[in-house]
DSSP file (Angstrom, degrees, kcal/mol; ACC not computed):
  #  RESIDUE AA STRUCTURE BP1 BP2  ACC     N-H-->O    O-->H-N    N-H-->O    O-->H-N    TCO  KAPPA ALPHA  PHI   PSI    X-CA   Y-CA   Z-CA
    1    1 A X              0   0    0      0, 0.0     2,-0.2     0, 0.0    33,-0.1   0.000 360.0 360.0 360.0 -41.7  -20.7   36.1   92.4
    2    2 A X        -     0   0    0      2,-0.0     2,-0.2     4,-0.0    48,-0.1  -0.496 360.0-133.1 -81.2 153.9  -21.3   33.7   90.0
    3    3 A X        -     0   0    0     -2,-0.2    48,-0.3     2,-0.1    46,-0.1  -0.449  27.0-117.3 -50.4 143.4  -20.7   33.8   86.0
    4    4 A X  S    S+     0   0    0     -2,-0.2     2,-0.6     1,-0.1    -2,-0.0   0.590  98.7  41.1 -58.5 -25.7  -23.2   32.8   83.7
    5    5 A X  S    S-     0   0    0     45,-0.1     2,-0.7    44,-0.0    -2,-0.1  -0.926  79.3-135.5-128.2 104.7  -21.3   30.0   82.3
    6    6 A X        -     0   0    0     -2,-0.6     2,-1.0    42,-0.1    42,-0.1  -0.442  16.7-131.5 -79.4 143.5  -19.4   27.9   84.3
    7    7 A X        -     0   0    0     -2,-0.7     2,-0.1    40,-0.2    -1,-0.1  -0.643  39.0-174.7 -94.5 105.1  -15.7   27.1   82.6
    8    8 A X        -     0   0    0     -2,-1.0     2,-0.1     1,-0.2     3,-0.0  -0.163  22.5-118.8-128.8 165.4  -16.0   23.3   83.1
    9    9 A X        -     0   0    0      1,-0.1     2,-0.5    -2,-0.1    -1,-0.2  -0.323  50.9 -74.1-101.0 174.3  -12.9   20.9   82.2
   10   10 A X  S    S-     0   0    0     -2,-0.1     2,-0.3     2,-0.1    -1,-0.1  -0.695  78.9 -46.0 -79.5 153.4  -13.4   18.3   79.5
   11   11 A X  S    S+     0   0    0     -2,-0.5     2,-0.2    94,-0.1    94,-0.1  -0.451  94.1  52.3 -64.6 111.7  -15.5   15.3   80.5
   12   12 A X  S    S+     0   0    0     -2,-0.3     2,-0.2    54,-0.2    91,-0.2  -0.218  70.9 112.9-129.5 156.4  -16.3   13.2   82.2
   13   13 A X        -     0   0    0     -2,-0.2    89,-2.6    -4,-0.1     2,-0.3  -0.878  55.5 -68.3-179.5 171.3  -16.8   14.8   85.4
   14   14 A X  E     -AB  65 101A   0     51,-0.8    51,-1.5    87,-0.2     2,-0.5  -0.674  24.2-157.0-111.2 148.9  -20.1   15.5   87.9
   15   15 A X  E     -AB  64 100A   0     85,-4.6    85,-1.7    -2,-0.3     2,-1.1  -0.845  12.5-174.6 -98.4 103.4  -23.1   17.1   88.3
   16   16 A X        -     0   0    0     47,-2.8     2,-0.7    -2,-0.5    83,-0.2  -0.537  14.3-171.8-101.2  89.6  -25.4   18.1   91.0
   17   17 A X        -     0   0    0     -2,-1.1     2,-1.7    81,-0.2    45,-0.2  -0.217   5.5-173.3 -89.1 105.8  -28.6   19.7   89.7
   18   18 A X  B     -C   61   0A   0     43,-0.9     2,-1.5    -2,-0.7    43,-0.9  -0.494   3.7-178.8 -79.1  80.3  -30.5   21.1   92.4
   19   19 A X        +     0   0    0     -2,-1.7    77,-0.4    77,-0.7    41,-0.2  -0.478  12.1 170.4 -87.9  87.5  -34.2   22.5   91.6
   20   20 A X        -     0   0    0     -2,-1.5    39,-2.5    39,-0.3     2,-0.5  -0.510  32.0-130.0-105.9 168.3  -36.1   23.9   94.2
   21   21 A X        -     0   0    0     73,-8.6    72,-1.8    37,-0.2     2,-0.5  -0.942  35.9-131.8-113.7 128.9  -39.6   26.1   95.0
   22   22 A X  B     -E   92   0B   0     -2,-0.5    70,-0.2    34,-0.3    69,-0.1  -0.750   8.7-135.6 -93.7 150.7  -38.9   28.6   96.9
   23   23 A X        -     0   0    0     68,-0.5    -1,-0.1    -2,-0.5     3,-0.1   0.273  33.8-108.6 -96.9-169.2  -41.1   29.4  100.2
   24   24 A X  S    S+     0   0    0     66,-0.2     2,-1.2     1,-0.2    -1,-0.1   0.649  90.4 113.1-103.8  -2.4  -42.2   33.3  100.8
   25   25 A X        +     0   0    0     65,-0.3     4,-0.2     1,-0.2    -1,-0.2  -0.340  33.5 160.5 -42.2  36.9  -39.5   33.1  103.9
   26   26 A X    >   +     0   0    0     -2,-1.2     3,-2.6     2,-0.1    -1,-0.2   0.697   9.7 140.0 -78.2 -45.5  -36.9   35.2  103.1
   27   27 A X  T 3  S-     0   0    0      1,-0.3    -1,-0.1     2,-0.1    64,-0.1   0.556  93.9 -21.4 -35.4  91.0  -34.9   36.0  106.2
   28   28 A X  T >> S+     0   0    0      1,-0.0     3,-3.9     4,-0.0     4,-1.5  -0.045  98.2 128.5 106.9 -41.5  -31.3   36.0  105.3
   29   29 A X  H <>  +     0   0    0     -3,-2.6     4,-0.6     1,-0.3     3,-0.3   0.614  69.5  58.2 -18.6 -43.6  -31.5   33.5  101.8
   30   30 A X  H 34 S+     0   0    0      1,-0.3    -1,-0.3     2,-0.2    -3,-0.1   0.561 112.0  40.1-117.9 -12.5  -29.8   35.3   99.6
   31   31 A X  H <4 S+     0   0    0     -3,-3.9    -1,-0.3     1,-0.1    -2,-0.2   0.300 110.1  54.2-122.5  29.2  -26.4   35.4  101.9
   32   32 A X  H  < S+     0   0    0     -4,-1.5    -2,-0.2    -3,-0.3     5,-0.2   0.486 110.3  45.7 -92.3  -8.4  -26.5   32.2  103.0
   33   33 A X  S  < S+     0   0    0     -4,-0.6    -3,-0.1     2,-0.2    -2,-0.1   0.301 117.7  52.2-106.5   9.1  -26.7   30.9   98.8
   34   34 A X  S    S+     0   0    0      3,-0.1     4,-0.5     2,-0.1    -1,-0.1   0.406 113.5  40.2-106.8 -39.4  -23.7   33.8   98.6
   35   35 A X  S  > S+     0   0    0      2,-0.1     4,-0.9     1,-0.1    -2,-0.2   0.652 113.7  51.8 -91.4 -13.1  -21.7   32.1  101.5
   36   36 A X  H  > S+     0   0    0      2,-0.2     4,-0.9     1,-0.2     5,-0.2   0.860 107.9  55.6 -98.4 -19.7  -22.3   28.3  100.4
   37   37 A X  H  4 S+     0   0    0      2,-0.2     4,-0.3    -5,-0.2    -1,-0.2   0.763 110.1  45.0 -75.1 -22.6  -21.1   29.3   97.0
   38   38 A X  H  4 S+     0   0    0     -4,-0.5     4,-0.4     1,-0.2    -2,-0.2   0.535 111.5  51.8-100.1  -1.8  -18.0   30.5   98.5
   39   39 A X  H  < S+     0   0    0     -4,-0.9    -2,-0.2     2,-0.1    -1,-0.2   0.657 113.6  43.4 -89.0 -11.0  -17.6   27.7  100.5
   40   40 A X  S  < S+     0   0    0     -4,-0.9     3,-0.3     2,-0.2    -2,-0.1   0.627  99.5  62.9 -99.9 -17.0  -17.9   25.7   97.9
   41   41 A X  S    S+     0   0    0     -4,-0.3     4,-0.1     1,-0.3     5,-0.1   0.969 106.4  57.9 -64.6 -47.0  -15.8   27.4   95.3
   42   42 A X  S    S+     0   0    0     -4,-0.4    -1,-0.3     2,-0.1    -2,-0.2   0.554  89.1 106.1 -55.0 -30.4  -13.0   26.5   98.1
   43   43 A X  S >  S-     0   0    0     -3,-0.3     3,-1.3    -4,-0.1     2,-0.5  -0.403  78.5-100.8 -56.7 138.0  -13.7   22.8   98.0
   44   44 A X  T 3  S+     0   0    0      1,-0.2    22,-0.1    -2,-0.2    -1,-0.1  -0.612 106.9  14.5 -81.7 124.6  -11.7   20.2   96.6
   45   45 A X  T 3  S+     0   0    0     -2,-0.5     2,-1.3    -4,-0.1    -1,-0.2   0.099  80.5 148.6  80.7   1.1  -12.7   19.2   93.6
   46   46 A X    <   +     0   0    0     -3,-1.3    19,-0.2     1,-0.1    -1,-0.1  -0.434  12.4 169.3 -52.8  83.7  -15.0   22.0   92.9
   47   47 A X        -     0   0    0     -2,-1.3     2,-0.3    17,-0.5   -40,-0.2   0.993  59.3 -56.2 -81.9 -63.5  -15.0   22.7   88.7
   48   48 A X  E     -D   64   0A   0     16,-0.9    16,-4.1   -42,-0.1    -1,-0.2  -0.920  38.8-131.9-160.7 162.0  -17.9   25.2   88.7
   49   49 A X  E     -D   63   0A   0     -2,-0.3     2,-0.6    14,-0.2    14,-0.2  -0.669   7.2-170.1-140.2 111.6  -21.7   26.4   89.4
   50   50 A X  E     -D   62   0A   0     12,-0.5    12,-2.5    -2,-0.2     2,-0.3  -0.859  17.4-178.1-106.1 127.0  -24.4   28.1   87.3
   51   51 A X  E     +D   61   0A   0     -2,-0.6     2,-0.3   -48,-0.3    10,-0.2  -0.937  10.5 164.4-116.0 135.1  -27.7   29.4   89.1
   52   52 A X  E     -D   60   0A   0      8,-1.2     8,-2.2    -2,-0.3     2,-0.2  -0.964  11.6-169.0-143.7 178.8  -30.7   31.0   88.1
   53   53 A X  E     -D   59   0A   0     -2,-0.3     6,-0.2     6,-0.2     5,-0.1  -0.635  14.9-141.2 179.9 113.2  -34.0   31.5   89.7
   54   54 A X    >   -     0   0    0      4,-1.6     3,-2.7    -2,-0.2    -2,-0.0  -0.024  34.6-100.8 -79.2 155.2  -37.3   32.8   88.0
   55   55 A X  T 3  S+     0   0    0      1,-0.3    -1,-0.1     2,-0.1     0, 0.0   0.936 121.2  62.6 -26.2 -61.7  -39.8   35.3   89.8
   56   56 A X  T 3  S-     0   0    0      1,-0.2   -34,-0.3     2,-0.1    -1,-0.3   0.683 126.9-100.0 -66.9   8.2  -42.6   32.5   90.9
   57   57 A X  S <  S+     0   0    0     -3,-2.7   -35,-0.2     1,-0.2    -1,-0.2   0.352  73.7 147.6  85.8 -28.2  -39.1   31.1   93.3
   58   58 A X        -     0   0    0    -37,-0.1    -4,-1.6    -5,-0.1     2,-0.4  -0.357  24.2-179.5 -75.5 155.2  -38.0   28.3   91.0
   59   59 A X  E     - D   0  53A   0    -39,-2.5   -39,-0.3    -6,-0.2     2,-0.3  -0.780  22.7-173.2-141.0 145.0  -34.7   27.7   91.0
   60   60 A X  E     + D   0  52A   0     -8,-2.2    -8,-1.2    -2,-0.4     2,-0.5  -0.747   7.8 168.1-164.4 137.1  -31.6   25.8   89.7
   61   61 A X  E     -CD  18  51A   0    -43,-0.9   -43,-0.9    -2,-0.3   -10,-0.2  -0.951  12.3-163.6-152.5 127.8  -28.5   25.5   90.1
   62   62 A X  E     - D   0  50A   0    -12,-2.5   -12,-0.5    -2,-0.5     2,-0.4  -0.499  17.0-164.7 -93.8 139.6  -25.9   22.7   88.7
   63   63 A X  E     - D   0  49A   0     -2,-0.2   -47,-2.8   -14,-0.2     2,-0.3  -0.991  11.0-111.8-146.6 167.2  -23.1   22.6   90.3
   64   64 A X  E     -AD  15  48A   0    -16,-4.1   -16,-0.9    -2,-0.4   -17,-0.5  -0.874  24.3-172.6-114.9 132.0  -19.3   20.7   89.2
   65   65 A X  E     -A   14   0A   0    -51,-1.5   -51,-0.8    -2,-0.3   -19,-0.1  -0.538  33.0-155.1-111.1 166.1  -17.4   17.8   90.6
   66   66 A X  S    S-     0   0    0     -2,-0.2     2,-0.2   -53,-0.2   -54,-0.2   0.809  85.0 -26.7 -73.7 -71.2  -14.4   16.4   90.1
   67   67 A X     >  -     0   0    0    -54,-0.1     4,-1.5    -3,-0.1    -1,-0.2  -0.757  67.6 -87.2-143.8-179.9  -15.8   13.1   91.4
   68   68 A X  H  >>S+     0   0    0     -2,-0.2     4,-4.4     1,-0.2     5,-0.6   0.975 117.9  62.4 -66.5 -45.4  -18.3   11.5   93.5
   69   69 A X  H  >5S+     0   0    0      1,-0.2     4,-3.1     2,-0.2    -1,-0.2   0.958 105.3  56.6 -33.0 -46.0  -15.8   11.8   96.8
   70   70 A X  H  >5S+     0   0    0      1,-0.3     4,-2.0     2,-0.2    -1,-0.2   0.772 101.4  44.4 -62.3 -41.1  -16.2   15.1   96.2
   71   71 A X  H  X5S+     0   0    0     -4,-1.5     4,-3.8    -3,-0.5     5,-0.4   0.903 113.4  50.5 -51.0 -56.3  -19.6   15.7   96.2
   72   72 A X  H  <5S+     0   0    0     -4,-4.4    -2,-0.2     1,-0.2    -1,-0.1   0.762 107.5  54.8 -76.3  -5.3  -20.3   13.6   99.4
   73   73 A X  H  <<S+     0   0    0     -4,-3.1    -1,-0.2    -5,-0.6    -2,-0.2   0.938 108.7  50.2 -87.2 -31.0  -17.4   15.5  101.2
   74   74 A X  H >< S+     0   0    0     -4,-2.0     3,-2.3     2,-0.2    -2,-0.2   0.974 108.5  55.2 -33.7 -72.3  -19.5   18.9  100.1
   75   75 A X  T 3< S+     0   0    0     -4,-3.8    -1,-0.2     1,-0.3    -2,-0.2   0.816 106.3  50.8 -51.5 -17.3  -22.6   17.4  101.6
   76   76 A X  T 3  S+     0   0    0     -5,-0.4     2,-1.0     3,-0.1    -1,-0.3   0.537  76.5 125.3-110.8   1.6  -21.0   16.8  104.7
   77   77 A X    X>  -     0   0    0     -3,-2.3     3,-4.2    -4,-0.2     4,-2.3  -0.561  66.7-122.0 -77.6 113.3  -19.4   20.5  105.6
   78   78 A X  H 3> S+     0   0    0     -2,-1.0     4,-1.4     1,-0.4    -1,-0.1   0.701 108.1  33.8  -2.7 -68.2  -20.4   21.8  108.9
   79   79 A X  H 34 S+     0   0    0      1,-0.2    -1,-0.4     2,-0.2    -2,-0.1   0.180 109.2  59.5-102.1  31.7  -21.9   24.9  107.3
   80   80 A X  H <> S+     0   0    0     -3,-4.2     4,-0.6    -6,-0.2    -2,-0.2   0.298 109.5  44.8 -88.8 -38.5  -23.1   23.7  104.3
   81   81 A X  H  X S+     0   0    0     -4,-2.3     4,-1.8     1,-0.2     3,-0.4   0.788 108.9  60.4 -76.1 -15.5  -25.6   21.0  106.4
   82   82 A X  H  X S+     0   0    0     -4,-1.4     4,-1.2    -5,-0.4     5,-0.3   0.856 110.6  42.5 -83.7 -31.4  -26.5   24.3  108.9
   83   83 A X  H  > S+     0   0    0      1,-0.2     4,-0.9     2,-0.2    -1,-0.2   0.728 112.5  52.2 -89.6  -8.8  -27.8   25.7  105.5
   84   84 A X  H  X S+     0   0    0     -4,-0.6     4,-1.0    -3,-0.4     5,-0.3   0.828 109.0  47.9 -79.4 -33.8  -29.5   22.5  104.3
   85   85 A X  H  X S+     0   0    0     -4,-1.8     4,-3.9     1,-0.2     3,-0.4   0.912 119.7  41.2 -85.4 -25.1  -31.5   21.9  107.5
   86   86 A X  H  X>S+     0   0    0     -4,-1.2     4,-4.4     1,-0.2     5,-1.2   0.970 107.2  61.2 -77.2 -45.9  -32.6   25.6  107.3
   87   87 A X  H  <5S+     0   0    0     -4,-0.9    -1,-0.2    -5,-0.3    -2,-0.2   0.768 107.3  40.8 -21.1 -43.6  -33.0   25.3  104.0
   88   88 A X  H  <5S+     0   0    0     -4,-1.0    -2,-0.2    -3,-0.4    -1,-0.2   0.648 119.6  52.6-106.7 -30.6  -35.8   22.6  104.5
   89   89 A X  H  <5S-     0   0    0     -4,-3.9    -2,-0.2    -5,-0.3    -3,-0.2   0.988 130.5  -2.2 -70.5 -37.0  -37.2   24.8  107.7
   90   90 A X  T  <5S+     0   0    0     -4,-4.4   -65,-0.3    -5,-0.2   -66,-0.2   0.780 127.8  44.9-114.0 -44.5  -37.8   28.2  106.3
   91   91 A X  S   <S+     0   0    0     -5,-1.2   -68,-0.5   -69,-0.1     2,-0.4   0.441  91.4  61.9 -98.6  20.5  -36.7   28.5  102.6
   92   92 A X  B     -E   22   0B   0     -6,-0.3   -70,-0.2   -70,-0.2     3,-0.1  -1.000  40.0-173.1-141.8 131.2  -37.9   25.6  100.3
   93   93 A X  S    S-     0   0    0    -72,-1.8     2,-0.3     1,-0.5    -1,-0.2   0.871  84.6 -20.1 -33.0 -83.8  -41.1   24.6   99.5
   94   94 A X        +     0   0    0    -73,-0.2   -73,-8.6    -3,-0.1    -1,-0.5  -0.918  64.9 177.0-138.8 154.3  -39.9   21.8   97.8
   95   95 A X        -     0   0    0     -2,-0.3     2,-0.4   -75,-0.2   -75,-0.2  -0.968   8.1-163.3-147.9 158.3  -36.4   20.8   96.1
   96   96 A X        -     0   0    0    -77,-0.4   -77,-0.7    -2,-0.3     2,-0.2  -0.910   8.6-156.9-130.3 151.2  -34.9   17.4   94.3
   97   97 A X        +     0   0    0     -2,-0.4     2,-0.3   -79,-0.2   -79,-0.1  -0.988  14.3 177.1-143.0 166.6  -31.8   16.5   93.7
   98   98 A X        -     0   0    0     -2,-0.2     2,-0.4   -83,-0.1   -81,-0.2  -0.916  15.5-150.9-146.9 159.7  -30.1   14.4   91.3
   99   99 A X        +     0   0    0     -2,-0.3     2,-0.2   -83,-0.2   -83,-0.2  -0.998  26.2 168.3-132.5 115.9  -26.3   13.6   90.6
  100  100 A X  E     -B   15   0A   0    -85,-1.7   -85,-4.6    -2,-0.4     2,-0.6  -0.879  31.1-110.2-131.0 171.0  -25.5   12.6   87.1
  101  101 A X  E     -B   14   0A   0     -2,-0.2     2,-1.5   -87,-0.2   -87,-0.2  -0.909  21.8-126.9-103.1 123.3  -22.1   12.2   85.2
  102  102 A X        +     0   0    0    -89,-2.6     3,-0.1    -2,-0.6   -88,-0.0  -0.508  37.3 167.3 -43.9  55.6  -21.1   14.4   82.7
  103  103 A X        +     0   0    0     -2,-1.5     2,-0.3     1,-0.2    -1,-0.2   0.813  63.7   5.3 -31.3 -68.7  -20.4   12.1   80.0
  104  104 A X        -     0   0    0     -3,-0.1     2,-0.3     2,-0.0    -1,-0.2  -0.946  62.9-159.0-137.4 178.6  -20.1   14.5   76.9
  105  105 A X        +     0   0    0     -2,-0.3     2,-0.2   -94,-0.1   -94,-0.1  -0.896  16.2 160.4-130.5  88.0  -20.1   18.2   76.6
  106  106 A X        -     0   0    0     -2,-0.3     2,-0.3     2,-0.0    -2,-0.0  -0.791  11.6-169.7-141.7 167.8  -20.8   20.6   73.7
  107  107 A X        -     0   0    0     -2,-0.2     2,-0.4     2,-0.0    -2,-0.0  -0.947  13.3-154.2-169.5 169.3  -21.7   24.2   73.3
  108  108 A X        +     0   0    0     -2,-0.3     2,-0.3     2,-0.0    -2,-0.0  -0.997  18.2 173.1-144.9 119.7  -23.0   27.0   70.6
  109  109 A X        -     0   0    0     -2,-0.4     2,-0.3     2,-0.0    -2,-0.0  -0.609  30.1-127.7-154.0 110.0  -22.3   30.8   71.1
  110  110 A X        -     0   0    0     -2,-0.3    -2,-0.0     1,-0.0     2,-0.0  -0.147  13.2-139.4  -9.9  84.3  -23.1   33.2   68.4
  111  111 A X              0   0    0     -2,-0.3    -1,-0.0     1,-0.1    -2,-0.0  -0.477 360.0 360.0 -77.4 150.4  -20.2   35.5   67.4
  112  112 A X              0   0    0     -2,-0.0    -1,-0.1     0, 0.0    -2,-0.0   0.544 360.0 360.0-124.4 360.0  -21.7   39.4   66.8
């Protein structure tokens, strides 16, 4: 679903970099992180997200605000908390998260 790149506004604007270990659990992960990305794409204030996630299960994925409202009104949708609390039963080891501001922005791509 996702793009490699998200196509982000100029700054300043937010981030939420999520890093987690993933557990050996699978049952169902990989469409609930298919449905919370389309629920989120649907939020207001929603700029963007880029995910990746290596072989051993670690994982990150930044995702883009508007603003801070925005964020804490994402943390608080109905199915978006049903996926956090399962999230912390079956499918994470461990995760942090951290919310920083997007201050400046710059970017390099190779023409071939």
């Amino acid at each position: 679903m996702s793009q490699p790149f998200a196509d982000l506004p100029v700054p300043p604007y937010f981030v939420v970099c999520f890093s987690s270990q993933r557990s050996e659990k699978d049952d169902g992960y990989g469409d609930m992180a298919l449905e919370m990305e389309r629920l989120a794409r649907q939020q207001p204030g929603f700029l963007g997200v880029e995910s990746v996630r290596g072989d051993d299960g670690f994982g990150i994925t930044n995702s883009y605000w508007r603003d801070e409202q925005s964020i804490r009104d994402w943390k608080n949708v109905t199915d978006h908390l049903a996926a956090q609390t399962k999230g912390r039963a079956d499918w994470y080891r461990y995760y942090h998260v951290r919310i920083a501001r997007v201050e400046r922005a710059y970017s390099f791509k190779m023409e071939i």
